[in-house]
N, C-alpha and C positions, 0 to 999 in steps of 0.2 A: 427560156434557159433552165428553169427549173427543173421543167417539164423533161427536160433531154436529159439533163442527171442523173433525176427519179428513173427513167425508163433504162440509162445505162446502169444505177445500181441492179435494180431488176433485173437484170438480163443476167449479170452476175453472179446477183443468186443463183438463175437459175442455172443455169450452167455449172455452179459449184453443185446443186444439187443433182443436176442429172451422171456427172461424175461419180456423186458417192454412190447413187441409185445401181449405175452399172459395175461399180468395184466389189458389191458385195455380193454379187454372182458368179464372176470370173475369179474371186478369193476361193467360192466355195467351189469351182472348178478346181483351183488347182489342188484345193486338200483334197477333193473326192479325186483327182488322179492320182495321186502321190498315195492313199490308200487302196485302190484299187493295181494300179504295178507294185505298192508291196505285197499287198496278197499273192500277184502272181511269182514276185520275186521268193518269194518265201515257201511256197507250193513247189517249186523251182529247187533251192536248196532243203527240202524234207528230204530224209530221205527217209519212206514210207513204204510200207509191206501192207497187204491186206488184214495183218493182227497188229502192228503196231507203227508209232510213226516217233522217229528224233531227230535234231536238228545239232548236228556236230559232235553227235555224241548222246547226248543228252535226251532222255525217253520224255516226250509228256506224257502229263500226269493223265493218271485215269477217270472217266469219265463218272463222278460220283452217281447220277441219275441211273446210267448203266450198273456199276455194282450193285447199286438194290433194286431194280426193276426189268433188268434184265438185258440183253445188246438190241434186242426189234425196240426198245419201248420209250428210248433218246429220239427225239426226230431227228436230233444235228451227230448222233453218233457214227463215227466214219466220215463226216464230210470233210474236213479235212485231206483225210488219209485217200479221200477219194477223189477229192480235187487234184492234191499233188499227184496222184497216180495218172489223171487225163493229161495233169499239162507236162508229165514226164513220156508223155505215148503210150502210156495203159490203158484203153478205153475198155478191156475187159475185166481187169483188176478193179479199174476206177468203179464202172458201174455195178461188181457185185460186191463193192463193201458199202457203195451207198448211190441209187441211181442219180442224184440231182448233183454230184459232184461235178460231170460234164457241163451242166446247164450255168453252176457255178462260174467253171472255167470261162467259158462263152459269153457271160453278162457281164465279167469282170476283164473281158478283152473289147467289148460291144462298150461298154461303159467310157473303156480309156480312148477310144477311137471319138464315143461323141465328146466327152469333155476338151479332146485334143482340138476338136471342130470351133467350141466353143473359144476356147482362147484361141482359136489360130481368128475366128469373125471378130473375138472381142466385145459378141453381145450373147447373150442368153435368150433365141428366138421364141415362141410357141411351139413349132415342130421341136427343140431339142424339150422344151420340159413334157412334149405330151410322150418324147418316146422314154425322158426319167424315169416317167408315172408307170408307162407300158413297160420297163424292165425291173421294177418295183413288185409291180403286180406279176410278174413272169416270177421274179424270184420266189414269192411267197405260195402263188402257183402251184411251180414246179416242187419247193420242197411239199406241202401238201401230198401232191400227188404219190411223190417217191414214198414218203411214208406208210399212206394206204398199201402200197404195191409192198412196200416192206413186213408188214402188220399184216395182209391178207397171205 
């Protein structure tokens, strides 16, 4: 009799723990969606020119790094303005104020598709975290690259 107690609190446990185990991956689903369709939401209402980008009005502010070193010499200068320009249907706008703004657009659409995956299984597989890592490293990548090609 003991023996069956012992083994049902046990189970208990465990079970409570495998719960919290999988809550706090599908928690960080749903913040990393929720940032990832604001960005687009927000790219969405810029309304952005290849020299400047404002939101209702409103200009942001300028890129301190850029006025003292110059507009090539920001890696993230334009991405923005060049993000909203792809997901407004400028792909020629977007790419010459800053080429990885497309690349942007597409990891931050690629991203809301796997996290959607992920709460729609309700588990956080292997295949979704090695394609996380894979659009992590595409991100860091891609700007990379754009810069050299900006800089050369």
């Amino acid at each position: 009799m003991l023996l069956g107690r012992g083994c049902v609190k046990k189970a208990r446990e465990h079970s409570g723990h495998a719960r919290r185990a999988t809550a706090a991956p599908l928690r960080d689903s749903w913040t990393s969606l929720a940032i990832l369709a604001g960005v687009l939401a927000l790219a969405t209402l810029l309304e952005a020119t290849p020299r400047e980008a404002s939101l209702a009005g409103l200009r942001a502010p300028p890129c301190a790094l850029r006025a003292v070193l110059g507009e090539h010499a920001c890696p993230g200068c334009g991405l923005t303005r060049s993000t909203s320009l792809v997901v407004r249907g400028d792909l020629a706008g977007s790419l010459s104020v800053h080429p990885a703004g497309a690349l942007v657009a597409l990891l931050c659409l690629a991203g809301i598709v796997l996290h959607l995956h992920i709460l729609i299984r309700r588990r956080r597989t292997a295949t979704h975290v090695a394609l996380l890592r894979l659009g992590g490293r595409l991100f860091v990548l891609g700007l990379v690259a754009a810069c050299v090609v900006r800089w050369i």
